[in-house]
C-alpha positions, 0 to 999 in steps of 0.5 A: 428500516423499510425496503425503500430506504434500505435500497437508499442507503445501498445506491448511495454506498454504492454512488460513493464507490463510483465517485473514488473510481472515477477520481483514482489518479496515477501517481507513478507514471510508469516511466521514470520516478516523477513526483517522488522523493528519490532515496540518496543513491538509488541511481547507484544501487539501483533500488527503485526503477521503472521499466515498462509500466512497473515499479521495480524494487530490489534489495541486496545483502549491501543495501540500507533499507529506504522509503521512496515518499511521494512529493506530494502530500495528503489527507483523506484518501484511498489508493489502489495498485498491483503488486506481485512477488519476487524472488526472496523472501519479500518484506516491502509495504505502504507508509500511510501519511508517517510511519504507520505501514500496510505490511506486504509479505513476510513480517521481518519480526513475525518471520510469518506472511503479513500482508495487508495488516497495519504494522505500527511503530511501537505496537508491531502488529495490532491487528492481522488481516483476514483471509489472506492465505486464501486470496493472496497469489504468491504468483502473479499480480494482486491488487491492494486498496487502502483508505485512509480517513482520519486515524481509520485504516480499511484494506481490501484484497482482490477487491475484498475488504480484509482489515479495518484499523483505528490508529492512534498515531496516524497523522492529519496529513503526510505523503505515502511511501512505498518501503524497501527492507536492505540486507536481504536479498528480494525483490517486488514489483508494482503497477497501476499506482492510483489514488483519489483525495476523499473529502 
């Protein structure tokens, strides 16, 4: 492959990544839960709240595990967001279209920190992400993107790419669900929830 045509392929890799940025849209308007299945009772328990930009997620010894899904559903897609660590052991994570989840924190099975690898019903943990000691603040905010196209997964970590997953269960088109473990006492927080429809 020549040098012109190498140079090509990168600008329009390159086009590509642009064309997501511009088209990443919020999903979470930091105010209140528009546009999302509300879980039974969390106005009670007090589960998911919006405070000032973030998504706050509480668990507690009493409270049944959920997932707040949103309304809308979607194909192709990448979704970008921050996330950062409460007080807990944290075991939260991403529902990409049905059950298929991009773990954050600890693996309730594993009892090891599992961030940004796929857990799939069935399989458990098929892959493990890459680099994840190294890039994961255990303070502070980190920021998580996740594509999905067809039945491949692909997660980046601060902007690096650390796991890349064919999934056999994952379905045409779902909506994407942010999951909160009960019984246990921990807390996340996220922000910045985007995400751009791909062809």
């Amino acid at each position: 492959m020549d040098s012109k045509l190498i140079c090509c392929v990168v600008l329009l890799g390159s086009a590509a990544v642009l064309a997501a940025e511009s088209k990443l849209k919020p999903i979470f308007n930091g105010r209140d839960l528009s546009g999302w299945e509300v879980p039974a009772g969390n106005d009670a328990a007090g589960w998911y709240k919006a405070v000032d930009g973030v998504l706050k997620i509480q668990s507690g010894p009493n409270k049944k595990g959920s997932i707040l899904w949103t309304r809308e559903k979607y194909r192709n897609f990448v979704m970008e967001f921050d996330f950062r660590f409460g007080k807990g052991i944290v075991d939260s994570g991403v529902h990409v279209r049905n059950q298929d989840q991009i773990q954050i924190g600890i693996s309730g099975s594993l009892k090891r920190d599992m961030t940004c690898s796929p857990y799939i019903p069935g399989k458990g943990y098929p892959v493990e992400a890459k680099n994840i000691k190294k890039l994961l603040k255990a303070k502070g905010w980190n920021t998580m993107r996740i594509q999905a196209v067809g039945k491949e997964y692909t997660v980046w970590l601060q902007g690096e790419k650390v796991m890349t997953y064919k999934s056999d269960s994952a379905i045409e088109e779902g909506p994407v669900g942010i999951q909160l473990h009960g019984n246990r006492n921990m807390a996340i927080d996220y922000r910045k929830l985007k995400l751009a429809k791909l062809p």
